[in-house]
MIDO-705218 format. One line per 3 residues: number of its first residue (from 1); their letters; for each residue x, y, z of C-alpha. Coordinates in Angstrom, 2 decimals. Layout:
NUM> a> X Y Z  ...
***
This chain:
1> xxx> -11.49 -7.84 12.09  -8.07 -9.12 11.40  -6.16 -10.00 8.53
4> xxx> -8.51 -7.54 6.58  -7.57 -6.66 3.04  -9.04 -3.62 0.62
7> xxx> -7.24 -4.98 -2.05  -9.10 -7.89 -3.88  -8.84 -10.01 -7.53
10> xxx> -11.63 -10.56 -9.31  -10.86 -14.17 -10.98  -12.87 -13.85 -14.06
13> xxx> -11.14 -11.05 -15.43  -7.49 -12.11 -14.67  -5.89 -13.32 -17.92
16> xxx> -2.95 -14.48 -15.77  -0.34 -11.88 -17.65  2.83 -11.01 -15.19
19> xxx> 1.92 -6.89 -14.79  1.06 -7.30 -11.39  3.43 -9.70 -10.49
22> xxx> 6.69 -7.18 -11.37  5.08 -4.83 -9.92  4.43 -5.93 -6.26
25> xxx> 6.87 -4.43 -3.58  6.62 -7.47 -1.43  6.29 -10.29 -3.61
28> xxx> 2.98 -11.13 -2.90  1.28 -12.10 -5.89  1.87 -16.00 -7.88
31> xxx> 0.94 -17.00 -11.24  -0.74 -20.13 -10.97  -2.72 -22.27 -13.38
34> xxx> -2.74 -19.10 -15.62  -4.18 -17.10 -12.55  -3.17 -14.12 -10.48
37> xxx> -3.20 -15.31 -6.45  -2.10 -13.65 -3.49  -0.22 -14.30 -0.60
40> xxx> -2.67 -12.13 1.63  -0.20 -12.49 4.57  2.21 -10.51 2.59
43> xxx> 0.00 -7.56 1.00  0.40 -4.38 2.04  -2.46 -2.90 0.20
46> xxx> -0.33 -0.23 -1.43  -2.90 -0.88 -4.79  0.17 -1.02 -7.28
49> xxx> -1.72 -4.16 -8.53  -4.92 -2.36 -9.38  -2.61 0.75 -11.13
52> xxx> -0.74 -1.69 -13.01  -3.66 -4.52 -14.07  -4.67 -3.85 -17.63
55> xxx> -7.62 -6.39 -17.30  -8.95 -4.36 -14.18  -9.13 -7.60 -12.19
58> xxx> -7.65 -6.16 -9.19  -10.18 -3.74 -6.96  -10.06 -2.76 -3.74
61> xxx> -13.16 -3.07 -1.72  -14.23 -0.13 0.24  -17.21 1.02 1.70
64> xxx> -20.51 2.41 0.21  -22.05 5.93 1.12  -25.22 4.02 2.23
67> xxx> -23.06 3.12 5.43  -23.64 6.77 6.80  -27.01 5.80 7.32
70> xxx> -26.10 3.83 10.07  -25.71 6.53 12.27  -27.57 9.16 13.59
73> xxx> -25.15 11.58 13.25  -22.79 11.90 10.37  -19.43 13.24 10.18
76> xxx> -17.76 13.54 6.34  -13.72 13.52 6.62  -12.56 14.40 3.12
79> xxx> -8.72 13.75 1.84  -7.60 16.96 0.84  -6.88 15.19 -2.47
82> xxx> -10.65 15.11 -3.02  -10.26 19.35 -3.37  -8.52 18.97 -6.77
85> xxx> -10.44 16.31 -8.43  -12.73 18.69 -10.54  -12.02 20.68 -13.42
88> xxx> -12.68 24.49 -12.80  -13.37 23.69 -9.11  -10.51 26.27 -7.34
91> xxx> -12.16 26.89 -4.00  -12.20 23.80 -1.90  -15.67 25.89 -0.43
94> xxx> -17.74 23.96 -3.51  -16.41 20.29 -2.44  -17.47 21.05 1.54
97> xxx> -20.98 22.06 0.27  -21.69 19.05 -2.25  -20.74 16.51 1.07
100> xxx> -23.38 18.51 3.28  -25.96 17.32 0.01  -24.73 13.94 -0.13
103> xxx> -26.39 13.52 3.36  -23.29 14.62 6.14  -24.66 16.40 8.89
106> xxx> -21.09 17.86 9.36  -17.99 18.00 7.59  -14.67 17.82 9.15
109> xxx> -11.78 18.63 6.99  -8.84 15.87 7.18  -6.50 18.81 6.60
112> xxx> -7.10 20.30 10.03  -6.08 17.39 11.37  -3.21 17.02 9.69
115> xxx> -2.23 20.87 11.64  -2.64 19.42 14.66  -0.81 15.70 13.52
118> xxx> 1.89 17.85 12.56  2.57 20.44 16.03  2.31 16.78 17.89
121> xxx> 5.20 15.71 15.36  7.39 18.88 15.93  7.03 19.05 19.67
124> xxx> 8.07 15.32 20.14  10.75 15.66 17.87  12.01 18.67 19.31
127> xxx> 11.57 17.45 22.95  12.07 13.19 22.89  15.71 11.54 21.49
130> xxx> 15.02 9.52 18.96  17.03 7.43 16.40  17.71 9.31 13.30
133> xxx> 16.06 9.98 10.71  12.60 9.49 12.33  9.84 8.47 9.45
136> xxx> 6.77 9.36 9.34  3.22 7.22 10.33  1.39 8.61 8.04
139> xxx> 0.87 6.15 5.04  0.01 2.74 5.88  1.04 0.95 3.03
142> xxx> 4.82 2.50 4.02  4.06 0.90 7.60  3.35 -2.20 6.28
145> xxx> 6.20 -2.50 4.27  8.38 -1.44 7.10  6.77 -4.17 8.78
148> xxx> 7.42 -6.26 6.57  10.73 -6.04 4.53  12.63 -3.33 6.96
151> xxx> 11.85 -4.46 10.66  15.23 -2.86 11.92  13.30 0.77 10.86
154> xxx> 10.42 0.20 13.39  11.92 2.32 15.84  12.65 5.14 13.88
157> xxx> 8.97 5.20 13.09  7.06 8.17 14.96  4.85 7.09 17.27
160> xxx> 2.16 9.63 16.28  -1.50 8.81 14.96  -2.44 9.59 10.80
163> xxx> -4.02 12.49 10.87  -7.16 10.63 9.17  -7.65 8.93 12.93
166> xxx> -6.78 12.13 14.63  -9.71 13.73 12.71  -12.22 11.51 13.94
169> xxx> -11.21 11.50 17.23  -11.63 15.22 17.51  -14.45 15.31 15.23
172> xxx> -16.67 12.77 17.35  -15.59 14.35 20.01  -16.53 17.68 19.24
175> xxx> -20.10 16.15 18.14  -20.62 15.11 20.75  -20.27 17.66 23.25
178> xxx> -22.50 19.96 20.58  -24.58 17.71 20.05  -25.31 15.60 23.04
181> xxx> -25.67 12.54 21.03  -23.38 9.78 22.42  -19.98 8.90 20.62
184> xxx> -21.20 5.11 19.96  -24.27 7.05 17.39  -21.51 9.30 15.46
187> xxx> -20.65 8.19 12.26  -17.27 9.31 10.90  -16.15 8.67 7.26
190> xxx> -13.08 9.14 5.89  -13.67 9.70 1.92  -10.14 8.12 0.64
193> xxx> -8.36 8.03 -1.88  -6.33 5.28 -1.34  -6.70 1.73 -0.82
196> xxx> -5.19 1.30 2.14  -6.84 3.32 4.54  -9.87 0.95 4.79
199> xxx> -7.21 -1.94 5.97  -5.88 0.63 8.07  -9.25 0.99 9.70
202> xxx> -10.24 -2.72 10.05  -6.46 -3.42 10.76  -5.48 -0.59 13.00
205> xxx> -1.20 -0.29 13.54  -0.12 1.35 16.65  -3.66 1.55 17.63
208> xxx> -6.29 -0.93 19.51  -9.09 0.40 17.60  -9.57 3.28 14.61
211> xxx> -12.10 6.13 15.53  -13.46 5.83 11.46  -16.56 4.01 11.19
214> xxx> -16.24 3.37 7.47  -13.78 4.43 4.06  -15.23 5.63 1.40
217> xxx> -13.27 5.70 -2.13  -13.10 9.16 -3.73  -14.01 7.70 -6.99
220> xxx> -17.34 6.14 -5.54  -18.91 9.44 -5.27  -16.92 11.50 -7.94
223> xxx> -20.24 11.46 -10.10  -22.63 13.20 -7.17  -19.85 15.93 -6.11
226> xxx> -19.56 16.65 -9.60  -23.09 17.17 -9.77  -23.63 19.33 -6.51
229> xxx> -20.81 21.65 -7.09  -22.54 22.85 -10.06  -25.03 24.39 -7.75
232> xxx> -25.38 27.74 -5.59  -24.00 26.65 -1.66  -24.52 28.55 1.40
235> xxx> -22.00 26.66 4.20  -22.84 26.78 7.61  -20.36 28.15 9.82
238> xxx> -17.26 26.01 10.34  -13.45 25.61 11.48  -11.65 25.72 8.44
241> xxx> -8.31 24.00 7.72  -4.93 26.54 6.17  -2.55 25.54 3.34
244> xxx> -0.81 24.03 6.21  -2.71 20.72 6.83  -3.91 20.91 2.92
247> xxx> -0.59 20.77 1.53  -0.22 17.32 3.22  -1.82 16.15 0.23
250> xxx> 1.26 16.59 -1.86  4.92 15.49 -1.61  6.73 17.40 1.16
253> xxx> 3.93 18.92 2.29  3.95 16.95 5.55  7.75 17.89 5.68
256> xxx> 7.25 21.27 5.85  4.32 21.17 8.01  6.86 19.79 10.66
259> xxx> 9.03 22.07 10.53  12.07 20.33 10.91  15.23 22.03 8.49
262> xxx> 16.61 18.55 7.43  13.99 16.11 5.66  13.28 14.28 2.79
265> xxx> 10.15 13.71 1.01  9.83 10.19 -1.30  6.97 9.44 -2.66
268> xxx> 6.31 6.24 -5.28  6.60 2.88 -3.77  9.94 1.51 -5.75
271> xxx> 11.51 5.25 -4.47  10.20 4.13 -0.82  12.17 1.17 -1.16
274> xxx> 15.44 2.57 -2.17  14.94 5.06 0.46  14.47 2.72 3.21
277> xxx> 18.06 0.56 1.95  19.73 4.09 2.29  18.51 4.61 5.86
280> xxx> 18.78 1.12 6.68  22.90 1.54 5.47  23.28 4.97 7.45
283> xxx> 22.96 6.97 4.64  20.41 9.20 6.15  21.74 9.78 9.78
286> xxx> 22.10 13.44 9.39  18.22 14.20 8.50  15.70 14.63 11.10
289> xxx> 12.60 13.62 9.18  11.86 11.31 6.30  8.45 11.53 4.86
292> xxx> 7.46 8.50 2.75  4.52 8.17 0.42  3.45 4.99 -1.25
295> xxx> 1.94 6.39 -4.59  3.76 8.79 -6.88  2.73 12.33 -6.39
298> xxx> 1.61 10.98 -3.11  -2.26 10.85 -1.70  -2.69 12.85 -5.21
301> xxx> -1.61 9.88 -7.52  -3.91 7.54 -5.08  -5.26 4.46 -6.49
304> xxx> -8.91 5.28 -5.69  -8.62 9.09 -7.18  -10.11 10.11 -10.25
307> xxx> -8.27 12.47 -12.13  -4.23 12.13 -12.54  -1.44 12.78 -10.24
310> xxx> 0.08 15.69 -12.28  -3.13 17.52 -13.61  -4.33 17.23 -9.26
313> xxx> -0.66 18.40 -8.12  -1.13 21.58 -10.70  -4.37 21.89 -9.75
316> xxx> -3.64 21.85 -5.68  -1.40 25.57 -6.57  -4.61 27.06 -7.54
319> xxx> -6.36 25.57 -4.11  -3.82 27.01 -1.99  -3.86 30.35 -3.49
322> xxx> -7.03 30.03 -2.39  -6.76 29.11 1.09  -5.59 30.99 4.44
325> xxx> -1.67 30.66 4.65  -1.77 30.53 8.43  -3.39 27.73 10.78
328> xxx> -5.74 28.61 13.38  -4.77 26.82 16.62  -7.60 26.28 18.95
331> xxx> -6.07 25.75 22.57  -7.27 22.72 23.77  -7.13 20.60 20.39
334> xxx> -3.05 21.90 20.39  -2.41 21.64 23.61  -0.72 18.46 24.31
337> xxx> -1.41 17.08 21.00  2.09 15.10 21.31  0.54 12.77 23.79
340> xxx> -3.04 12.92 23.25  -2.76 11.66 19.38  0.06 9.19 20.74
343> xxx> -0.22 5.39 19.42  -0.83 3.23 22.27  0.50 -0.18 20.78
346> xxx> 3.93 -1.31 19.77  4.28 -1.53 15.78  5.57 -5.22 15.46
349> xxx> 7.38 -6.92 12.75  5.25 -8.70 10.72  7.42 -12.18 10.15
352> xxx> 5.10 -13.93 6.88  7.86 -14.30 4.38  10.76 -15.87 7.09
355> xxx> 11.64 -19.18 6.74  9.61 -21.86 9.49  10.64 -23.81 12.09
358> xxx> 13.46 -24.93 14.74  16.84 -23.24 14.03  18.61 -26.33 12.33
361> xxx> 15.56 -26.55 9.98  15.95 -22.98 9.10  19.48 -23.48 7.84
364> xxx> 18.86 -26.48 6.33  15.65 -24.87 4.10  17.97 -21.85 3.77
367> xxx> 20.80 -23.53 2.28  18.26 -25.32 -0.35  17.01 -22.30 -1.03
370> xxx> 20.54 -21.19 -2.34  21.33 -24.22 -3.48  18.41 -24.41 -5.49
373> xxx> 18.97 -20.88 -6.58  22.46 -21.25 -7.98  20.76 -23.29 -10.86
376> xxx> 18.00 -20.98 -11.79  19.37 -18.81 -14.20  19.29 -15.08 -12.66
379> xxx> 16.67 -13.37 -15.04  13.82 -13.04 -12.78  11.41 -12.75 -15.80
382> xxx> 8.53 -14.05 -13.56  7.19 -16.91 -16.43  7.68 -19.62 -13.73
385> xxx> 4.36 -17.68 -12.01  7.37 -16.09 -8.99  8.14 -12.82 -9.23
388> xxx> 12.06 -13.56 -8.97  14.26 -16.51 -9.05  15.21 -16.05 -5.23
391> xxx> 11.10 -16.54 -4.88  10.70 -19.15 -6.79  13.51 -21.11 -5.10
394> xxx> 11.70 -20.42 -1.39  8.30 -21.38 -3.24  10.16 -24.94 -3.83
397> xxx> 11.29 -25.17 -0.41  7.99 -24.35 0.60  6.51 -26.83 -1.37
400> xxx> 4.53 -24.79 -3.65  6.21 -25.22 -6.88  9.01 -27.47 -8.71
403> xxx> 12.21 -26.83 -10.33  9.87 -27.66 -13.46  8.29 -24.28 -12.80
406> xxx> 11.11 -22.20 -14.79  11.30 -22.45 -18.32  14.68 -22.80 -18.85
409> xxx> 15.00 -25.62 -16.20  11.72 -27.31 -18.63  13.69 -26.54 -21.98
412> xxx> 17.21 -27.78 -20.27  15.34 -31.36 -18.92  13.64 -31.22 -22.53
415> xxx> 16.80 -31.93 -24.56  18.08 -33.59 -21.82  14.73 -36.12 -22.45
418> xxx> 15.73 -35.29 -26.05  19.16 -36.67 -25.84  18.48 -39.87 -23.80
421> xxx> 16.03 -40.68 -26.20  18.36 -40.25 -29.12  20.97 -42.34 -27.75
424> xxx> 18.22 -44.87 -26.79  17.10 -45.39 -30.41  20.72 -45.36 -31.60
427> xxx> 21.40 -48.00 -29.24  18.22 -49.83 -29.88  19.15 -50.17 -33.81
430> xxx> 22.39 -51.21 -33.00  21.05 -54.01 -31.27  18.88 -55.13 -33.25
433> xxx> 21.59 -54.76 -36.36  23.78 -56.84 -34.28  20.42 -59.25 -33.33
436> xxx> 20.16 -59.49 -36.89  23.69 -60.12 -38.21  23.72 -63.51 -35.55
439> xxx> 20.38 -64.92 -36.34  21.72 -64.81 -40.61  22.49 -68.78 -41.47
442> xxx> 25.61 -69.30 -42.48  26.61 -68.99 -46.05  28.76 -72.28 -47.46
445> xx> 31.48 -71.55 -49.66  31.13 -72.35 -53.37
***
């Protein structure tokens, strides 16, 4: 399915304020007719419009646990973020067990993945030339932006699957052979806590088609976990992921997993940003790795989480302490991981926001654009329904709004009304004084 979004607004409870508007790193959301719309070609379903909303008219659509039922065998992928969502839960043990009683014939651990994701990073870094700093695949709301706002990054990008789609690759396959039920009856289900892993799924980037069969939000099935991990839990006998892959959950933890001596770890979408201007000036040539994570505190601070970034982030220290230091590489999942778990499409541009049409007609609507920007006055206070004045002025162009729009432009053709009205009745009396004066008869002299 194409042009798939999680992220979704829920008219009825949109009061039309500007929260989400400000807060949008692409400028896809309008105010209009005291309503919240978005320019879906444009979203990038980071879910800073369902942090920010105070009505809580902005959701994001995922998929129910009733989904798993669709197969006859059913694989549980859990975020590591999902470990540190429970208060007095330190042993990551307790979460595995409550999936297996949610209905999950098998539970593969996201984490593991993220080992392998991150030897497959490390050996292709180590043995390909690439442009410098290469950035990291990992969160898709970062692709999309790249996509989006910082084309000229796309080949920096590594060209290495999330380890989210890695997991379900190697746990269907794994099924399978176990099992001997075919790949096509395997069910695997990433339980998320972020938005945009379901468009990542129905949208795959770098990929023809994404292993999961369905997103689930963490926050969907916070109330059962909580309930099972109350209980006594025998788990069966399993591969278990190290602090390696779980520490992926946090900022830098994917930069260490690399390996690499010179990174840097961002994570908050308005730090992503500045970030990508630095790299984009040369700033960052020296680096070898730039992780980038689209929520603050990274998958921790996730839109579809429960409990808050910092309280999960001091909670993860007690996971860890609590989980084996050292990963346990299994031969043939390692070996040649670098080109196994390689994308297999191109990561294009995605061109929404440029201008339209022939060449001449580009310069023409681009020199409007700054023409008509030159009178708008600079504040970018968003009550014209555009997030900025630059926005507004290629929402005229584009024949979606008026000059009329912006408030001071209404206030300045207001007393300009004002005025012309003013001198109109002045002018009017005068006439009429002077009408007056001519049609008076004549007075005779005495």
């Amino acid at each position: 399915m194409r042009n798939f979004h999680s992220v979704r607004l829920d008219e009825d409870k949109c009061k039309g304020c500007t929260n989400c508007l400000k807060r949008c790193p692409t400028e896809a959301i309008r105010i209009r007719n005291n309503r919240a719309t978005i320019l879906w070609d444009s979203c990038i379903d980071c879910g800073e419009c369902i942090r920010v909303c105070p009505n809580h008219a902005k959701v994001a659509v995922t998929d129910p646990l009733s989904i798993i039922h669709d197969y006859e065998y059913k694989i549980a992928l859990p975020a590591p973020a999902l470990y540190v969502q429970f208060p007095q839960v330190h042993y990551s043990d307790k979460i595995i067990a409550a999936l297996y009683k949610l209905g999950f014939d098998e539970v593969f651990e996201v984490a593991r993945a993220a080992e392998v994701i991150s030897y497959a990073i490390s050996r292709t870094l180590i043995n390909e030339d690439r442009p410098r700093p290469v950035i990291s695949s990992a969160c898709p709301a970062v692709l999309r932006l790249i996509q989006q706002k910082y084309p000229s990054l796309l080949e920096n990008v590594i060209d290495i699957m999330s380890p989210m789609e890695a997991a379900a690759c190697i746990a269907k396959e794994e099924a399978a052979k176990k099992t001997g039920i075919p790949v096509e009856r395997i069910g695997a289900f990433f339980i998320s806590p972020c938005a945009a892993k379901l468009a990542d799924v129905r949208n795959p980037i770098g990929i023809e088609k994404s292993s999961v069969d369905g997103v689930i939000a963490i926050k969907d099935v916070y109330t059962q976990i909580q309930a099972h991990v109350k209980e006594g839990f025998t788990l069966p006998e399993m591969e278990r992921a190290s602090a390696v892959g779980v520490r992926w959950a946090i900022p830098a933890g994917e930069a260490e997993a690399v390996g690499m001596r010179h990174y840097l770890s961002v994570d908050g979408i308005d730090n992503v940003k500045h970030a990508l201007e630095q790299i984009e000036d040369s700033r960052f040539d020296r680096l070898d790795y730039v992780e980038l994570l689209a929520c603050s505190n990274g998958c921790l601070g996730g839109p579809l989480t429960v409990e808050n970034g910092y309280v999960s982030k001091s909670r993860m220290q007690a996971i860890l302490r609590h989980t084996p230091d050292k990963m346990v590489q299994k031969t043939e999942i390692f070996d040649n991981a670098h080109e196994k778990f390689r994308m297999t499409k191109e990561i294009e541009p995605n061109e929404s926001q440029r201008l339209t049409g022939t060449m001449m007609e580009r310069i023409i609507k681009t020199a409007r654009i700054d023409e008509i920007e030159k009178g708008l006055p600079g504040l970018d206070c968003g009550s014209c329904g555009s997030p900025t004045c630059h926005a507004l002025a290629m929402d005229i162009v584009g024949g979606h709004a008026s000059e009329m729009n912006c408030i001071f432009k209404l206030n300045e053709r207001i007393s300009e009304l004002a005025g012309e009205l003013v001198s109109l009745g002045a002018s009017t009396r005068f006439k009429v004084g002077a009408n007056r004066k001519d049609d008076a008869p004549d007075q005779k002299e005495e």
